[in-house]
C-alpha atoms as one frame of an Amber mdcrd trajectory, in Angstrom:
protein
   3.798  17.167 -23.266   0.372  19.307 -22.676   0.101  22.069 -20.905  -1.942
  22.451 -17.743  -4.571  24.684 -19.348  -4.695  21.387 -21.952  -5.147  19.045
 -19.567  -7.883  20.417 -17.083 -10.711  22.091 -18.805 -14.105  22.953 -18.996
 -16.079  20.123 -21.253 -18.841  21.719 -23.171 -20.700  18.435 -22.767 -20.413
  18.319 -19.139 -21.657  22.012 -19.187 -24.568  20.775 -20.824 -25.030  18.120
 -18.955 -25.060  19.739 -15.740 -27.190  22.809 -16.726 -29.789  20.015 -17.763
 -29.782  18.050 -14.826 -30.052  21.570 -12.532 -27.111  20.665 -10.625 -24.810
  23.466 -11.428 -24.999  24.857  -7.753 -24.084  21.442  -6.086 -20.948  22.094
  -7.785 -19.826  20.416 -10.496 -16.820  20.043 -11.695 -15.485  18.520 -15.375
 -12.013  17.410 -16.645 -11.157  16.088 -19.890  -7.435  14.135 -19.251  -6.224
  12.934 -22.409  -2.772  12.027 -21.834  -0.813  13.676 -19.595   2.611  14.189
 -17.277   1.818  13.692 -13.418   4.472  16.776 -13.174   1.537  18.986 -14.155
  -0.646  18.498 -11.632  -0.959  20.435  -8.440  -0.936  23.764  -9.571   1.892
  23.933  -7.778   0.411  23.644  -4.175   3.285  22.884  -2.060   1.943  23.228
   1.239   3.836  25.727   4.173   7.090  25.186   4.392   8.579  25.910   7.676
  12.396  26.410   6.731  12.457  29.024   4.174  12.531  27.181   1.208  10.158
  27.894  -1.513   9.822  25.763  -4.030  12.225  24.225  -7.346  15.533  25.468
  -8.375  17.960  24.812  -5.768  18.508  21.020  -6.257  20.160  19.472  -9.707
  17.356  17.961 -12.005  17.701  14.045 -12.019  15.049  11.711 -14.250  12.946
   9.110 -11.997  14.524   6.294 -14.281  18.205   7.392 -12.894  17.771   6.636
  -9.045  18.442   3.342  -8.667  19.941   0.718  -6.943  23.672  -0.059  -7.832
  24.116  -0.582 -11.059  27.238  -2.845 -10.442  26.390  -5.063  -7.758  25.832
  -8.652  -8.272  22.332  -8.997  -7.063  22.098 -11.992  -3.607  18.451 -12.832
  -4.556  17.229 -12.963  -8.859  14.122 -14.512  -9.566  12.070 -14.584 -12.858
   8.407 -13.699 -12.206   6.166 -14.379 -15.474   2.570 -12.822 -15.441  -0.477
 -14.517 -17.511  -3.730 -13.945 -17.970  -4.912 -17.512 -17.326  -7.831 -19.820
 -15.528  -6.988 -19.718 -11.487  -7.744 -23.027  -9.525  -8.652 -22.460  -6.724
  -7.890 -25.387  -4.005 -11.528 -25.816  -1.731 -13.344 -23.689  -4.056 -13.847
 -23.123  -7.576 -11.895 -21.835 -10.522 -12.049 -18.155 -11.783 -10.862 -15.866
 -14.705  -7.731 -13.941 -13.260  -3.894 -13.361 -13.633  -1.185 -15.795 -12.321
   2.589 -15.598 -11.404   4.699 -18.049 -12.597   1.353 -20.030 -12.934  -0.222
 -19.910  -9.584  -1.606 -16.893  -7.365  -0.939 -15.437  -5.426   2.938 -15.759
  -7.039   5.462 -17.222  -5.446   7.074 -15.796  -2.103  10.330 -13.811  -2.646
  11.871 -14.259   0.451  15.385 -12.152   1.205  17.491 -10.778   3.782  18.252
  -7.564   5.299  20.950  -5.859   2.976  20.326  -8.291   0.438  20.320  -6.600
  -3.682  17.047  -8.530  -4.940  16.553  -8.632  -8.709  13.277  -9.584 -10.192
  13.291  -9.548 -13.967   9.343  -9.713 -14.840   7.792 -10.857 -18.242   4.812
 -10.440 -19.520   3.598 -13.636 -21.418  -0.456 -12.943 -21.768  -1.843  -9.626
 -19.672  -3.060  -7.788 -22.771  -3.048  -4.135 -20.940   0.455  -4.434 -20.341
   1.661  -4.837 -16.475   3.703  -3.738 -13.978   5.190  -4.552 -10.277   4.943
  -2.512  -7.347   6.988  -3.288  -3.984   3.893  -2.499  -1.662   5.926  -1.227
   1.673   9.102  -1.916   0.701  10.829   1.650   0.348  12.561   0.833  -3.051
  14.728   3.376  -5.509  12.447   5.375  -7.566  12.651   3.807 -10.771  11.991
   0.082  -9.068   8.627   1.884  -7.775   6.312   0.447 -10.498   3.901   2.881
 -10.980   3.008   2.957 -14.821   3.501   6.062 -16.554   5.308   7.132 -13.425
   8.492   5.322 -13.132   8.100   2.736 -15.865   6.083   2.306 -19.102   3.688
  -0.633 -18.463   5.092  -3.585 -20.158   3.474  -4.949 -22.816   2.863  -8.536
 -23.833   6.602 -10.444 -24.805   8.333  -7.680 -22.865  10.203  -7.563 -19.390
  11.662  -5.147 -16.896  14.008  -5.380 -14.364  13.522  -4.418 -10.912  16.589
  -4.165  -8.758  16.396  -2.952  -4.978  18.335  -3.374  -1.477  16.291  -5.157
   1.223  16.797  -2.058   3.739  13.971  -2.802   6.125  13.496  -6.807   7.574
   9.599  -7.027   7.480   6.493  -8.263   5.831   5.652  -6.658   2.015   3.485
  -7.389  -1.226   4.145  -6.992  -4.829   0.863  -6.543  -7.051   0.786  -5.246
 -10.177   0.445  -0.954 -10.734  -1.075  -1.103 -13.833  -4.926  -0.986 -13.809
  -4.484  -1.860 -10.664  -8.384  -2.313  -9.527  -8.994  -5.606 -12.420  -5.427
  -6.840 -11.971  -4.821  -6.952  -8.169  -8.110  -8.244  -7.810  -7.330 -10.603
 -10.460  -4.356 -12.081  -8.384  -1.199 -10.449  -9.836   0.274 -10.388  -6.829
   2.627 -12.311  -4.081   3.956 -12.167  -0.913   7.848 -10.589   0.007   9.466
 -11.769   3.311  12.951  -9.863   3.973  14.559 -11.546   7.183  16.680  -9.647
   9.837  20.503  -9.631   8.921  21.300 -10.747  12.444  18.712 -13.172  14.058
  16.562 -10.943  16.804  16.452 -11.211  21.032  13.127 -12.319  20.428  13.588
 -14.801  17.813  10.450 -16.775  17.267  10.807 -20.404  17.032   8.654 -20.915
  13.107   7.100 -18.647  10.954   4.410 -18.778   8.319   2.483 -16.382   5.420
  -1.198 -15.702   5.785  -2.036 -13.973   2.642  -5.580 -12.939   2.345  -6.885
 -12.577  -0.891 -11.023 -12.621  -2.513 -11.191 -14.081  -5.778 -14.482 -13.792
  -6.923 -16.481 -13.881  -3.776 -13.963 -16.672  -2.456 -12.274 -15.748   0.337
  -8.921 -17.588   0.795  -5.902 -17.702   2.578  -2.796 -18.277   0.511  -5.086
 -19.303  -2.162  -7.005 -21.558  -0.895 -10.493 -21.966   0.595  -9.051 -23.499
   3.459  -7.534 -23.254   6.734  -4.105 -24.146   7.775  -2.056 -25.617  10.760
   1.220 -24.790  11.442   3.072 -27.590  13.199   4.348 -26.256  16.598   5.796
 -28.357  19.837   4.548 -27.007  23.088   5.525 -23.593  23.950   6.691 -23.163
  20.386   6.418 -19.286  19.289   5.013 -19.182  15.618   5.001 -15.730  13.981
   2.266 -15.560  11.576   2.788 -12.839   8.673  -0.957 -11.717   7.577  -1.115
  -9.379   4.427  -4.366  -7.909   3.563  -4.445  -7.427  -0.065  -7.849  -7.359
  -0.346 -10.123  -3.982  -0.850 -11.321  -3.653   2.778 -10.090  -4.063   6.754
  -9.275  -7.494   7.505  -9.553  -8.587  11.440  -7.395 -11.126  13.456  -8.287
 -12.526  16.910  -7.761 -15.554  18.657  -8.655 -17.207  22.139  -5.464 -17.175
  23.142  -3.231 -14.307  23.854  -1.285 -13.149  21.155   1.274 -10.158  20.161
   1.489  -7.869  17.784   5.135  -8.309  16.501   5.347  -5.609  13.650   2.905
  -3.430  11.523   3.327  -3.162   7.761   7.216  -4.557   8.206   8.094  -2.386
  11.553   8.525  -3.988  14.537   6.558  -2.910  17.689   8.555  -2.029  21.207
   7.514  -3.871  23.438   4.109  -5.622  22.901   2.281  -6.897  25.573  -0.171
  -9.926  25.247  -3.629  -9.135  23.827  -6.242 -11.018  24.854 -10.731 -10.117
  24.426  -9.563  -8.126  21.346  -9.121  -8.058  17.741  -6.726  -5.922  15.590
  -7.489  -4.659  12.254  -5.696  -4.379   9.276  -6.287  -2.139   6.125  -6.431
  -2.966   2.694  -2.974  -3.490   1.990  -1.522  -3.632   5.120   0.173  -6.264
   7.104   0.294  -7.512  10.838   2.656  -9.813  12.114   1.355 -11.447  15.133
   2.708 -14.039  17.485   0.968 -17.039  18.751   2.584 -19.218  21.799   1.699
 -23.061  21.190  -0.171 -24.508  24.092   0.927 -27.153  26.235  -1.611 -29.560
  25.126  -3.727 -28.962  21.477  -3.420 -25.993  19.528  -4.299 -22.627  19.371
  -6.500 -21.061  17.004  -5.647 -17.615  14.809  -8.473 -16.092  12.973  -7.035
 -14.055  10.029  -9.860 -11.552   7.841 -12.996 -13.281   9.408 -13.417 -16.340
   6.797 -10.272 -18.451   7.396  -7.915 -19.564  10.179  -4.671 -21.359  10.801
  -4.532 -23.354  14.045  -1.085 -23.846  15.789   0.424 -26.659  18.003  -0.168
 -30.631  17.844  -0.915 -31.863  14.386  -3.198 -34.373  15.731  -5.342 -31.987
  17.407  -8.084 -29.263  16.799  -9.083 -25.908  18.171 -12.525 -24.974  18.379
 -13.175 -21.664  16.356 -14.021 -18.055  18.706 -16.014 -15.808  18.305 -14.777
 -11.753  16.900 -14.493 -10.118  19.883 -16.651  -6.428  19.994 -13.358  -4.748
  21.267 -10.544  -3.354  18.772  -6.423  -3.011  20.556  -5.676   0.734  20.060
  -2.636   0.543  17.938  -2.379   3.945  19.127  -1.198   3.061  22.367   0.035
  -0.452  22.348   3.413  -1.389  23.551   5.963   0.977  24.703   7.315   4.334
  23.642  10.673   4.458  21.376  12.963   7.192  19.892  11.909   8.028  16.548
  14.949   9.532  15.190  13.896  12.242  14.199  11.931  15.615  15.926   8.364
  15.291  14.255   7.260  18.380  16.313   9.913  20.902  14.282   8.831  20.236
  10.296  10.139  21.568   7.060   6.726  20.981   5.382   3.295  20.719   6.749
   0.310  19.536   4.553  -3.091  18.743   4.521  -5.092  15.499   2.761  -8.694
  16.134   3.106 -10.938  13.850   1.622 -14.230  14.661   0.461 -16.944  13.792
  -2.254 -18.406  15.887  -5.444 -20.446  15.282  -8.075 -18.319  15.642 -11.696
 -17.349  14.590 -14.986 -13.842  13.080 -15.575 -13.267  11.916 -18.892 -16.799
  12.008 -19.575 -17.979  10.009 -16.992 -20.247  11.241 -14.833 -19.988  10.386
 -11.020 -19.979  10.757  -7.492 -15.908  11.279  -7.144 -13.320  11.311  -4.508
 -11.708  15.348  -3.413  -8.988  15.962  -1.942  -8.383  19.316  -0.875 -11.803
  19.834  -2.152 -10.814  19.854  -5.885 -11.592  16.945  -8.281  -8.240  14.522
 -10.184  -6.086  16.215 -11.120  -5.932  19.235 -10.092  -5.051  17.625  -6.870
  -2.092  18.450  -4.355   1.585  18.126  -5.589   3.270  17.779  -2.161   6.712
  19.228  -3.246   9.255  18.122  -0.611  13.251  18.669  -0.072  15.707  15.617
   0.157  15.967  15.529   4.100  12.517  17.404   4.802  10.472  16.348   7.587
   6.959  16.486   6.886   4.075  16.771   8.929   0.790  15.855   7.297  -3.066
  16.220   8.390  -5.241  13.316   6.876  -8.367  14.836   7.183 -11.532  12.230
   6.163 -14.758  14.500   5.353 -16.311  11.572   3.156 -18.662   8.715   4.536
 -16.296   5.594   3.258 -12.913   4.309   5.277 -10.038   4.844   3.036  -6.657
   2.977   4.029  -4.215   5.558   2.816  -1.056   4.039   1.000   2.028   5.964
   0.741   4.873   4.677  -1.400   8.767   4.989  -0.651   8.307   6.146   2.678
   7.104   4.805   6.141   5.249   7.012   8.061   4.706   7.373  12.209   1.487
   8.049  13.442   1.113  11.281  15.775  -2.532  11.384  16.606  -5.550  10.531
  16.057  -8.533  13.412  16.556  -6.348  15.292  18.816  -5.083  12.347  20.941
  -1.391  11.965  20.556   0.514   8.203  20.519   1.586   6.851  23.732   2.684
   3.473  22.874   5.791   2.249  20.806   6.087   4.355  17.551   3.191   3.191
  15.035   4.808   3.151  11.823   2.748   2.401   8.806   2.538   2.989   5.044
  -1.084   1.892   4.797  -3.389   3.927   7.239  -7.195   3.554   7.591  -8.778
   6.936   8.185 -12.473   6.493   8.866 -15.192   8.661   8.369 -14.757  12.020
  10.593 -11.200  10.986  11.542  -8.452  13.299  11.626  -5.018  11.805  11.629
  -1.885  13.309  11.855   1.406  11.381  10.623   5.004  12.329   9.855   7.913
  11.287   7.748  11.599  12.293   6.694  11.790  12.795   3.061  15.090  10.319
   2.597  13.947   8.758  -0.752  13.760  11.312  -3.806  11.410  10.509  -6.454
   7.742  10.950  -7.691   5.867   8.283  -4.829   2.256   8.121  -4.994  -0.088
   9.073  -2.028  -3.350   7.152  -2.629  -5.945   5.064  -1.262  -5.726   1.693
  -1.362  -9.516   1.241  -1.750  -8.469   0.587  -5.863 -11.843   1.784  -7.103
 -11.496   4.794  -4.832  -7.965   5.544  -6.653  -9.928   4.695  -9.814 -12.360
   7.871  -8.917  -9.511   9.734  -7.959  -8.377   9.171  -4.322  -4.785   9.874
  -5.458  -2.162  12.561  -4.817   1.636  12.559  -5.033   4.886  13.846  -3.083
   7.221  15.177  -5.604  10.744  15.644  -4.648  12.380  18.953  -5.784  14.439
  18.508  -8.853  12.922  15.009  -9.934  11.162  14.694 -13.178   9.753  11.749
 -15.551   9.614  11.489 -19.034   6.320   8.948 -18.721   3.194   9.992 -19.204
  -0.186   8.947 -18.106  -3.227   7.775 -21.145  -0.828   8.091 -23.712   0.477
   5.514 -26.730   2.222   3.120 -23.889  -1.081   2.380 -22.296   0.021   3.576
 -18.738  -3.259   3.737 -16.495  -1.594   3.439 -13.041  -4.800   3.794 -10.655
């Protein structure tokens, strides 16, 4: 494995380069990666730590490919999901160049319940820079993360992995490929996961239906297809309508009638009130589950990411489209305050994410990249957490782009926002837009060990090095990153 000193250094080329262009006082900066172990980055920067602890050597040293779900458990849900690099038709529009799922994409829903073991053995038949799945909000065991050169090797074409988890956490999730993840997301390796509650809720709705939003080249569709939907519903009928964003910017959803936001990114909400004269966005990768009330006579119309809608109520009728309404609901302080579970105002660790822009070379490549912490990839934060930690983190954005910020393993509850704490029902999230000049503040207990990336979800922003990672004391991985097995994990 390299060293540190290895893998970040000066490149007499980018020296050069920036002594010719006159830019050595805007501050250039130049890495040459070659392949290397995420476990050296960071140089060490593990934050404050509020508890007295200071850093490795306390806790026993387990591998990322040993925490996993039981081993000798039958799984309740095994499907086979087979990726290709194939010809996508697209239904309403026209065909494009892409990556399919058992042949179609998105793939097909994996639908589960709460405490279900879900096995997903994936193969490779045609993706020529190997592949990978990633359980996007689902807070899987470390080595079921899918992050290549991570927790996994990509896998190559003819090969397979196995992904075993416990559906913990009823919601609405994704699963998209972490493996050049900008060309083969937007490509269409991906699919919907629905886990259903163990016992049915007070507030059961009556039907429920997938509105996954996905671009394929310039196409916007809606379960992959250029075309709306209608749900069947009999008057009065609750529908709850599962939106996933898994495009590269915020989607919006509105409708003329009043509607409720059930759950964000697989939590659900306490107490949500009708909304009505307002939209609600949703970041790249997030998810919104919303509830529409069939009318007594017609249907009711949902808007989902501008482009495409799904009407709901009589099958024989039609609801005239409305417009986006100017005003955004305040997820901030919708619905109605809840225990969290745990005391966010007394943390082990506190950190700070701020994101910034400098001119640099990585790799050769000259650009306008992503900072966080004002330093260029890699020599980015480590966040170095305890099993049990609660952390308290300051996203702080100092660049001029939104950036929906993607945490995996963990949910995370939403403080404030630019000083203004939450008053509504807790706002739980693993994919957080943080626009320009925002200032969030979010916290999280540290209940899953591993090595769980902290990145934008913006791919071509990870691509330029939007990405950091919380490390969990005692966990290492013996992949590596630009190396023989491919891994480029983005």
């Amino acid at each position: 494995m390299p060293s540190r000193p290895d893998l970040v250094r000066r490149v007499a080329a980018g020296v050069a380069l920036t002594g010719a262009l006159g830019l050595g006082a805007l501050g250039w900066g130049s890495t040459l990666l070659g392949e290397y172990s995420v476990m050296d980055m960071g140089g060490g920067q593990a934050g404050h730590v509020h508890n007295g602890a200071t850093g490795p050597g306390a806790a026993s040293t387990v591998s990322v490919t040993g925490l996993i779900a039981d081993p000798l458990r039958a799984p309740d849900v095994r499907i086979e999901l087979v990726a290709r690099c194939q010809t996508i038709d697209i239904p309403g529009g026209r065909p494009v160049e892409g990556y399919t799922v058992n042949g179609t994409s998105p793939g097909p829903t994996i639908r589960a319940r709460q405490g279900d073991l879900v096995e997903a053995v994936f193969v490779n038949e045609s993706v020529a820079a190997g592949a990978t799945l990633h359980w996007h909000g689902v807070d899987v065991p470390n080595e079921a993360d899918g992050v290549a050169g991570i927790t996994q090797d990509a896998v190559p074409v003819g090969g397979r992995h196995v992904y075993r988890f416990t559906a913990d956490d009823a919601g609405t999730y994704w699963y998209h490929s972490h493996q050049v993840s900008h060309e083969q997301v937007g490509g269409g390796l991906l699919g919907a996961v629905v886990i259903d509650p163990a016992a049915p809720p007070s507030n059961q709705h009556d039907a429920d239906a997938v509105a996954l939003l996905h671009v394929y080249g310039g196409q916007h569709t809606l379960n992959g297809r250029v075309q709306d939907e209608h749900v069947p519903a009999g008057p009065g009928t609750a529908v709850r309508v599962r939106v996933i964003n898994t495009d590269q910017g915020t989607a919006a959803v509105w409708s003329a009638a009043p509607i409720r936001v059930a759950a964000t990114d697989g939590h659900d909400v306490n107490g949500p009130a009708a909304v009505e004269g307002r939209k609600v966005l949703i970041p790249a990768g997030g998810r919104l589950d919303v509830t529409v009330q069939a009318p007594a006579h017609g249907s009711a119309r949902l808007h989902v990411g501008g482009a495409r809608s799904i009407t709901i109520g009589d099958p024989g009728s039609g609801a005239p489209p409305s417009r986006q309404p100017s005003d955004t609901l305040d997820l901030l302080a919708y619905g109605e305050p809840a225990p969290l579970g745990f005391d966010p105002q007394s943390p082990d660790r506190t950190f700070d994410y701020v994101i910034g822009r400098r001119l640099g070379l990585i790799d050769g490549r000259p650009g306008n990249f992503w900072t966080i912490n004002g330093q260029l990839f890699p020599d980015v934060p480590m966040f170095h957490v305890r099993q049990g930690d609660v952390v308290h983190m300051r996203i702080v954005n100092e660049s001029g782009e939104v950036h929906p910020m993607h945490l995996h393993g963990h949910h995370v509850v939403v403080l404030s926002r630019d000083g203004i704490p939450a008053s509504g029902s807790p706002w739980w999230v693993d994919s957080l837009d943080v626009h320009p000049g925002e200032t969030y503040e979010i916290a999280f207990v540290a209940d899953n060990p591993g090595i769980w990336s902290d990145h934008c979800h913006t791919l071509p922003h990870a691509v330029d090095g939007l990405v950091a990672h919380v490390m969990y004391e005692g966990v290492t991985t013996p992949f590596t990153i630009n190396g023989g097995a491919g891994n480029q994990p983005e």
